[in-house]
C-alpha positions in Angstrom: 23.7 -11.0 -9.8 24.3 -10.5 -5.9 21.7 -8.7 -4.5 24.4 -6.7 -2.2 26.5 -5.7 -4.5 25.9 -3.1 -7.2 22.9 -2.7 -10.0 23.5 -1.4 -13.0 21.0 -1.5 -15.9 21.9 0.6 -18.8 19.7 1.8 -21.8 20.5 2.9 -24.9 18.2 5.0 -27.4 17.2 3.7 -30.5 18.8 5.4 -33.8 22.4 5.2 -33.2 22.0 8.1 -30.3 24.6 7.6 -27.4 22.7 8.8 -24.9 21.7 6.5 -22.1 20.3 6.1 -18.5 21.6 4.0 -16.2 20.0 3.1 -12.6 22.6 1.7 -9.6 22.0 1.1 -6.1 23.9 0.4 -2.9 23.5 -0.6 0.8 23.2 2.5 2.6 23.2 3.5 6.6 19.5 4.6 7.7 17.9 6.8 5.4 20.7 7.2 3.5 22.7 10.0 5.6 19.2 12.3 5.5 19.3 14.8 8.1 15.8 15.9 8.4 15.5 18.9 10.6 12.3 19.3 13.5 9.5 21.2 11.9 8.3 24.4 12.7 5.2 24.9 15.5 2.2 25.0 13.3 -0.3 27.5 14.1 -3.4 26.9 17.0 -5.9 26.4 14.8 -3.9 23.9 12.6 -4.5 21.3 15.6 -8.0 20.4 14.5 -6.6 18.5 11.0 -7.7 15.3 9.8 -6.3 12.9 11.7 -2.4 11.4 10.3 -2.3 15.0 7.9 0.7 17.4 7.9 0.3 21.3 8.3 2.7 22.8 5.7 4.5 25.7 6.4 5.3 28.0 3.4 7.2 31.9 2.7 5.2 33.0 -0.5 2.0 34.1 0.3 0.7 30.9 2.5 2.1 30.9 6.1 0.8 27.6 6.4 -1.9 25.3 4.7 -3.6 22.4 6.4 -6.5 20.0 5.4 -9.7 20.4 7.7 -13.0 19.2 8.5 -12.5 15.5 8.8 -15.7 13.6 7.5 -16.6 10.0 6.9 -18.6 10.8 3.5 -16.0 9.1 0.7 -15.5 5.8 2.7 -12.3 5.0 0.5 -9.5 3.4 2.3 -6.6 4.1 -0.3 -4.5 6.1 2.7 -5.5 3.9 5.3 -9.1 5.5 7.0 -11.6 6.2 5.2 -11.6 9.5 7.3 -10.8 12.1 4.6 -11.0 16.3 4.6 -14.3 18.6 3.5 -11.9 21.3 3.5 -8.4 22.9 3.4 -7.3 25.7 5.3 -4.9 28.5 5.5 -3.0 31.3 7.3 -2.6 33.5 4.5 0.0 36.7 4.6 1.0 39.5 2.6 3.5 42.3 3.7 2.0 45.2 5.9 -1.2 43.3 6.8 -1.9 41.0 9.7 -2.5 36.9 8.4 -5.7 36.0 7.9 -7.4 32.5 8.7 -9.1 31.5 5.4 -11.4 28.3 4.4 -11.5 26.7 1.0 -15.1 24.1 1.8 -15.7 21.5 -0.9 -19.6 20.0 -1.6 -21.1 17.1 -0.4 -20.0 14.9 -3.6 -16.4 15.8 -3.0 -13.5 15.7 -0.2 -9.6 16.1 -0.7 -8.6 12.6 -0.5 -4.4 13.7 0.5 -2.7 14.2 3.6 0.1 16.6 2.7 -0.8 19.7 1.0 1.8 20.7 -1.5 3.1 24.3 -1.8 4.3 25.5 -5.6 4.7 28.8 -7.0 3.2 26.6 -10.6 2.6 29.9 -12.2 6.2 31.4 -11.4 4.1 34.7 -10.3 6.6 34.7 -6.8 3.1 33.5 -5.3 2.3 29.9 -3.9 -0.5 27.5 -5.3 -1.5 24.4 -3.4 -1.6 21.2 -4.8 -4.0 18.4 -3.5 -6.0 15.1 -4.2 -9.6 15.6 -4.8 -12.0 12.7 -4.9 -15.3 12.9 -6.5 -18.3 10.4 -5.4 -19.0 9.5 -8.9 -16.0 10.3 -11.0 -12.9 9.3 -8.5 -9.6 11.4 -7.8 -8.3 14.4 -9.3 -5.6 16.9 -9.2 -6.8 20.4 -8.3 -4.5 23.8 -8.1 -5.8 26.2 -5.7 -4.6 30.0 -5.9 -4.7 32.6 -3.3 -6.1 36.2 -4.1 -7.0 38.9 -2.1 -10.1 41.2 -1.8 -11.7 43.8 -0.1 -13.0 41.7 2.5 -9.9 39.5 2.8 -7.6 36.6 1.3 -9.9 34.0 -0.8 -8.7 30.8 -1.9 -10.1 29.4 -5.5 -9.4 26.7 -7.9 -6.9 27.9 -10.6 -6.8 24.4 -12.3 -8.2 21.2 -12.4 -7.0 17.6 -13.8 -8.8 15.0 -15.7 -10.7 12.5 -12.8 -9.8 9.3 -12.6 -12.8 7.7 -13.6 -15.3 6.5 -11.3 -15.7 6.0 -7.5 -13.0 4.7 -5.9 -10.6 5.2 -8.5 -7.0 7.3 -7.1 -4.2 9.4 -8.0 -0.5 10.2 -6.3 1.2 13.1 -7.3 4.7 12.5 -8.1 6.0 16.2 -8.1 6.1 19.1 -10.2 9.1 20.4 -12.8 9.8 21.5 -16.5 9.6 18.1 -18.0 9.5 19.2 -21.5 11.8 22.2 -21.7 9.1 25.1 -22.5 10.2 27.0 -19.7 6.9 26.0 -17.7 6.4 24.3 -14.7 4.7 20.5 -15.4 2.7 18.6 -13.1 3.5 15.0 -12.9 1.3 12.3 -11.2 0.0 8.5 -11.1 -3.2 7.7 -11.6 -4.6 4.4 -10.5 -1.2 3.6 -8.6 -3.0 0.1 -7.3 -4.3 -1.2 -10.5 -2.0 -0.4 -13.3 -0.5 2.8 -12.6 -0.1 5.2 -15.4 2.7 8.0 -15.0 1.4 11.0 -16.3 2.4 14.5 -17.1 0.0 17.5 -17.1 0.6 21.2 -18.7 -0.6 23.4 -16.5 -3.1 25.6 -18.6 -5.9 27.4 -16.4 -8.2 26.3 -15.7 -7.6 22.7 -17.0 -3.9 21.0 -16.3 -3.9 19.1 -19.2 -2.6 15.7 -20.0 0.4 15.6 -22.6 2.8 12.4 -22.0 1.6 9.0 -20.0 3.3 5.3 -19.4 2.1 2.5 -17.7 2.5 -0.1 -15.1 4.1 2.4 -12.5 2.9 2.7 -8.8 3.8 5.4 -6.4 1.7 4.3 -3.6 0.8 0.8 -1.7 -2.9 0.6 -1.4 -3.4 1.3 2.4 -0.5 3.3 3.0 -0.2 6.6 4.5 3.3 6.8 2.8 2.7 9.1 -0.2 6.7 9.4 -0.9 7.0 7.0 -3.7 8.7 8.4 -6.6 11.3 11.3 -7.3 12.4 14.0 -9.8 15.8 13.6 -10.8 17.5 17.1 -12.2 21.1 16.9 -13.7 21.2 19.8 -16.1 21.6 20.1 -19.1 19.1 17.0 -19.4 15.3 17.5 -18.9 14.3 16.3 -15.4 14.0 12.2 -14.9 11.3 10.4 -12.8 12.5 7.5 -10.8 9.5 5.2 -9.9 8.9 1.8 -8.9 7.3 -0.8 -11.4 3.5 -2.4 -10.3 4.8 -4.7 -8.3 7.4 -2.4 -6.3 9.9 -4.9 -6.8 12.0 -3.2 -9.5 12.7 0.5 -10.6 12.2 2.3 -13.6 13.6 5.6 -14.5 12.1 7.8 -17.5 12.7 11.1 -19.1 10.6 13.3 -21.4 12.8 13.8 -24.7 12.3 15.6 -27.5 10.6 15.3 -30.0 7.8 13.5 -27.7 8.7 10.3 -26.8 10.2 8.7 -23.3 13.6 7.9 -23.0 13.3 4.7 -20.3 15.5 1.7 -19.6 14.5 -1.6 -21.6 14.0 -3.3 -18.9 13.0 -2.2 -15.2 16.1 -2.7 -12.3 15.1 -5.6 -9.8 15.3 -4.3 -6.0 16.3 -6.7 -3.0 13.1 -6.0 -1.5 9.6 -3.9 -1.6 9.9 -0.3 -1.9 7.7 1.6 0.4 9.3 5.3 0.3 11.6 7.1 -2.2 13.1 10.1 -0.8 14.9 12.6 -3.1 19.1 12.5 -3.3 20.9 15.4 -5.1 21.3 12.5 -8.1 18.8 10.0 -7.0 16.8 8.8 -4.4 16.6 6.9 -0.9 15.1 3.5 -0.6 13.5 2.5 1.7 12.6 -1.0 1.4 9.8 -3.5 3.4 12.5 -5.2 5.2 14.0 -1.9 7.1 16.9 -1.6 5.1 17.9 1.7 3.1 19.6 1.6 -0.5 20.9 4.5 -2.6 19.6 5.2 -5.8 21.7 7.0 -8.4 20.8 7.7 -11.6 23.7 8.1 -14.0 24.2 10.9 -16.9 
């Protein structure tokens, strides 16, 4: 098959149902057309982040959340420095009240092993939660919601829910995104842990004050061990189908795209779709994704109904 031409890989349920996903890619110009415009000025006191981090700007409640207090506690290198953050901070806001500064500190044992807070109204309330990576000394990396409530003495962030930990020391996770993977209605979390050795794609209800595991398949990665790239997998919506993740098999190499079907099983292509290169960064396309690949080069991703 020539490498520059098109890929197409098509899959077929079992049962006699026509149904099928299908994966093709093409050359495309640098980062695929993307027009990415400048960010917004992040507040003063956003400039003492952990180094390499993002300051997130949001509308729903959180102006703007950043990670904090850089420390050298969890020396785990999975994003490149084992410089990681003992807290996350925001400029919270609410209308006829000035925004408030306000700190979320995590113990000794822990740190948020991420550099890109995630902003998500999970709870559909019209409020944002934050999303983040939390490492434990002992137990490894899980996925925390923290919610935003206000009091007499002023806005308080606290932890709404918490994932299953990876394990033990050392051991990560990399959020893929959030949507309604199974068609309740309710906003899923969906994530990879171990992304380095043998990822397993996982999606969580979200059930305070546990998100809760309900679907998982293995040998996917969304990250390169080392990497500050996070970007490494997508969400694929074409209505009236549920949502489809595009992610990269263990070795990067090849693509796999799966969907959460009723009545609770994946629907995923046979075999994975070889890439002309190592993916380092998925970006999302109205059908697809953006590839980025090792080499420079940019290839479009579609994923067909």
């Amino acid at each position: 098959m020539n490498l520059t031409g098109l890929f197409l890989i098509v899959c077929c349920l079992a049962g006699g149902r026509s149904m099928a996903m299908d994966l093709r890619i093409e050359p495309a110009l640098e980062s695929c057309g993307l027009q990415t415009p400048p960010p917004p000025k992040p507040p003063e006191a956003a400039a003492q982040r952990i180094p390499d981090s993002l300051a997130v700007a949001g509308s729903r409640g959180l102006a703007w959340v950043w990670l904090a207090d850089p420390t050298r506690r969890y020396p785990h290198v999975a994003l490149g420095s084992g410089v990681h953050a003992g807290s996350v901070q925001a400029l919270a806001s609410r209308p006829g009240a000035a925004a408030q500064t306000v700190r979320y500190p995590l113990p000794l044992n822990r740190v948020f092993e991420d550099r890109v807070p995630r902003l998500v109204d999970l709870d559909q309330d019209g409020r944002d939660e934050i999303l983040l990576i939390e490492a434990d000394a002992l137990r490894g990396a899980a996925l925390v919601v923290l919610g935003l409530r206000w009091t007499a003495t002023g806005p308080k962030l606290f932890e709404q829910a918490r994932g299953p930990y990876a394990g033990s020391s050392f051991r990560w996770l990399n959020p893929v995104g959030v949507a309604d993977f199974d068609g309740d209605g309710q906003l899923d979390v969906a994530s990879v842990t171990t992304p380095h050795v043998g990822g397993v794609l996982m999606l969580h209800h979200v059930r305070p004050p546990a998100l809760v595991p309900f679907a998982k398949a293995m040998d996917v990665s969304n990250h390169r061990m080392g990497a500050l790239e996070q970007r490494l997998a997508v969400i694929v919506h074409q209505p009236p189908a549920r949502p489809a993740i595009v992610v990269p098999d263990m070795t990067r190499k090849a693509l796999q795209a799966l969907r959460w079907e009723a009545p609770g099983r994946w629907q995923e292509m046979p075999a994975v779709l070889p890439m002309p290169g190592l993916v380092e960064r998925l970006l999302p396309l109205p059908q697809g994704a953006c590839a980025l690949l090792a080499d420079g080069s940019h290839w479009t991703v579609t994923l067909l109904p």
